[in-house]
C-alpha positions in Angstrom: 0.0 0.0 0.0 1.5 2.8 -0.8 0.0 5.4 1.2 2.8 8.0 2.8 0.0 7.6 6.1 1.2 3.6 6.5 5.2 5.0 5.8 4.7 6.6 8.5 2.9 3.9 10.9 5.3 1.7 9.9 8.4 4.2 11.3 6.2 4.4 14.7 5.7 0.3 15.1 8.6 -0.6 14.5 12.0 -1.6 17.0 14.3 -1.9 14.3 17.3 -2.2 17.1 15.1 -5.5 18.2 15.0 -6.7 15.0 18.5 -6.8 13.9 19.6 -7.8 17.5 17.0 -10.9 17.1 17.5 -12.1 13.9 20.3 -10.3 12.5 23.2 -10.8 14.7 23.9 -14.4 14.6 24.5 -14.3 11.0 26.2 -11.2 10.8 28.4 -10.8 13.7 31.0 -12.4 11.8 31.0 -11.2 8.5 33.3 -9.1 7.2 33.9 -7.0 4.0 30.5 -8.5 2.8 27.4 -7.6 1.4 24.2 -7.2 3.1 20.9 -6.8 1.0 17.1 -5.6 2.1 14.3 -6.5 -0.2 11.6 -3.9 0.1 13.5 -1.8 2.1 10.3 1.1 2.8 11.9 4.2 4.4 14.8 2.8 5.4 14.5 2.3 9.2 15.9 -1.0 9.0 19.1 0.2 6.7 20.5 2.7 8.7 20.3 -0.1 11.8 22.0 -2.6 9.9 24.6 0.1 8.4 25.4 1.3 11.2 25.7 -1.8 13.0 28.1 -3.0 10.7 30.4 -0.8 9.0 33.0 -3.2 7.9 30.1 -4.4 5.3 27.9 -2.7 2.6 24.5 -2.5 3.0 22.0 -2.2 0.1 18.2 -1.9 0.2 15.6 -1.4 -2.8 12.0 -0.8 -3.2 9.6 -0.2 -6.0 8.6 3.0 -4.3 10.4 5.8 -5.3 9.0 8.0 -2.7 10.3 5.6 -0.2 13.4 5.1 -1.8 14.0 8.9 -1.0 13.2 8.7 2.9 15.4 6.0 2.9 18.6 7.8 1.7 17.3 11.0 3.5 17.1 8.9 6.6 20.8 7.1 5.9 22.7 10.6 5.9 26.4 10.1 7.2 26.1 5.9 6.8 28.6 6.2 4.1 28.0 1.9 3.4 24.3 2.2 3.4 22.1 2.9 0.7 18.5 2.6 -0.8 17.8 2.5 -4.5 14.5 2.1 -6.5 13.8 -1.1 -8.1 11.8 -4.5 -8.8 11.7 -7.6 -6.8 11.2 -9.6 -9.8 14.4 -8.2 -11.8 17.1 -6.8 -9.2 20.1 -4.5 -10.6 22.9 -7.3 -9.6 24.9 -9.6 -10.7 24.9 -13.3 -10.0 26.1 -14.4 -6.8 26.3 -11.1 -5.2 25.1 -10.7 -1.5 26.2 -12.8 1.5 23.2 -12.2 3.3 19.7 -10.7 2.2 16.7 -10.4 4.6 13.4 -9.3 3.5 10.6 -8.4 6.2 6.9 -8.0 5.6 7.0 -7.7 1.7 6.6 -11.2 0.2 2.6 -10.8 1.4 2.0 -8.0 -1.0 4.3 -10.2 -4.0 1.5 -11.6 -6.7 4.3 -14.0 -7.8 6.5 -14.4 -4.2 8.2 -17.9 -5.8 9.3 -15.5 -8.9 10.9 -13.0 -6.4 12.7 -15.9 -4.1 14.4 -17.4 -7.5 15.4 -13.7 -8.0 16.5 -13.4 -4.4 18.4 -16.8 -4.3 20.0 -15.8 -8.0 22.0 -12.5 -6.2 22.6 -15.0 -3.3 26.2 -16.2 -3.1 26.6 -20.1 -2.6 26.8 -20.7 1.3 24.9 -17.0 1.3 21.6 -17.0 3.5 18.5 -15.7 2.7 16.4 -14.8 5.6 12.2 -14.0 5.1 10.1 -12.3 7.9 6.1 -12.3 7.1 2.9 -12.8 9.0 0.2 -15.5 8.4 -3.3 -15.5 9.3 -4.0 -11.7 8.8 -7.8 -11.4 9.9 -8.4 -14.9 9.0 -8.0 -16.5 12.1 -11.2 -14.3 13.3 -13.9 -16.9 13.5 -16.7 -14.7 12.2 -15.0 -12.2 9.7 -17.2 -9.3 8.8 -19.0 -9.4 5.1 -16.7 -6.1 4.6 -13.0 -7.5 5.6 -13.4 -10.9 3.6 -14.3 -8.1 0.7 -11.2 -6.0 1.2 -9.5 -9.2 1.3 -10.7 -10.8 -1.7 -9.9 -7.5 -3.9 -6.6 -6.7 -2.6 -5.8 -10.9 -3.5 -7.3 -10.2 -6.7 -6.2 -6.5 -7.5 -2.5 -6.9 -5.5 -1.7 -10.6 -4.8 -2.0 -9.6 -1.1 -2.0 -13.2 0.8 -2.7 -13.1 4.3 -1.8 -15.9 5.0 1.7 -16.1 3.2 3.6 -17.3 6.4 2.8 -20.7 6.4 3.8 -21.4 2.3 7.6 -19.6 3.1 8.7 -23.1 3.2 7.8 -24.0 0.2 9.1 -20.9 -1.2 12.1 -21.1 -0.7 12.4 -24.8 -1.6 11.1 -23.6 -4.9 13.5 -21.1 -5.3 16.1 -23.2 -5.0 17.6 -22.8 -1.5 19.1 -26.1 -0.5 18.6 -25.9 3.4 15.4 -24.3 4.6 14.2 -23.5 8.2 10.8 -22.3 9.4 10.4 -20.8 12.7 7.1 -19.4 14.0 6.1 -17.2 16.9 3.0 -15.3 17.7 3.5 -12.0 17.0 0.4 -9.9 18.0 0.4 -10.8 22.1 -2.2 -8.8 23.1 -5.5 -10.3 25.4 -8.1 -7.7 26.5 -7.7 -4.2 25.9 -5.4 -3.1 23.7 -3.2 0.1 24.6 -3.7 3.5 23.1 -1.0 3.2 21.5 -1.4 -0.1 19.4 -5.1 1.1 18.9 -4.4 4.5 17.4 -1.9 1.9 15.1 -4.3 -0.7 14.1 -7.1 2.2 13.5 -4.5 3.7 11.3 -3.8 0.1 9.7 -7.6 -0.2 8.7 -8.2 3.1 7.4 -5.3 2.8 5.1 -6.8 -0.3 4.2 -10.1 0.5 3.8 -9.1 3.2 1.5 -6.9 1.2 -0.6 -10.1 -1.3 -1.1 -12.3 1.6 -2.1 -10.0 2.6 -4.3 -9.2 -0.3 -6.3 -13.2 -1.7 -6.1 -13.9 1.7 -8.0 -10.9 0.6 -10.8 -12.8 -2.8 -10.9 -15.9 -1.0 -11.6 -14.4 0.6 -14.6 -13.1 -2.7 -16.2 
């Protein structure tokens, strides 16, 4: 979704110091003089982490969105190894058996064809490289009465976007079809939250829908049209 509204949500979720420290480290920590790749690298938030974190290597992000792009490199000012540049998932700007390492958080959901992008991914991968993929599963669906509304936003955006809400538990199966030799699939629940949620997370998730929602009522008026 490319609303500048979810940019910014995005930015106010997200511990990107967490993230690196939780999944990052232990397969960085000991590279040196390598090459570090993001796949849908948004405004950057994770980048200047990682490039900071790790001087010794280069850090590379891209994204189809060239406003996003921008905040990225705005946002990366005085990481002289770090930078964001605009391009597409299915045909990246690299040679063969580029990056050591390439991690990719929350964008294979949105990917109409996410086995096309992995082959992509695992082609810029160097042999021994590691490829590591972060995305949610169950989005809504687990609700056991959704709304007549949600399963229609849902059924447009899978029709009008590819968005897959429940593209966590076919990752395997991804990456197996890319071509990766060794995978591993780890879970955890990611939204802990029983009761009331905090002010916070609600002002968030009421964001969330209301990018959502407008996304849905823009694309069912395209479909309209056809």
């Amino acid at each position: 979704m490319d609303d500048p509204r979810e940019g910014k949500r995005l930015e106010k979720k997200v511990n990107a110091g967490e993230f690196v420290d939780r999944f990052l480290r232990k397969h960085l920590d000991n590279l040196y003089n390598g090459r570090i790749h993001e796949a849908g690298c948004g405004p950057g938030v994770f980048l200047r982490v990682t490039g900071d974190q790790y001087k010794n290597n280069s850090v590379t992000g891209i994204d189809i969105s060239e406003d996003r792009v921008n905040q990225a490199n705005e946002r990366l000012a005085g990481i002289k190894n770090a930078r964001a540049m605009c391009a597409d998932i299915y045909e990246l700007p690299f040679p063969d058996n580029y990056f050591d390492f390439i991690y990719s958080r929350f964008l294979f959901e949105y990917l109409p064809n996410p086995i096309a992008a992995a082959k992509e991914l695992h082609r810029v991968c160097k042999p021994g490289g590691r490829l590591l993929i972060q995305d949610l599963d169950s989005q809504f669906t687990f609700y056991p009465d959704l709304s007549s509304r949600l399963k229609d936003i849902l059924r447009i955006l899978k029709k009008r976007t590819g968005f897959d809400p429940d593209i966590g538990r076919k990752l395997f199966s991804i990456g197996r079809s890319a071509g990766f030799s060794f995978v591993n699939n780890d879970t955890e629940m990611y939204h802990k939250v029983f009761g009331t949620i905090d002010d916070f997370n609600y002002d968030l998730w009421t964001l969330k829908l209301d990018v959502a929602f407008n996304n849905w009522e823009r694309m069912a008026g395209k479909m309209q049209t056809i």
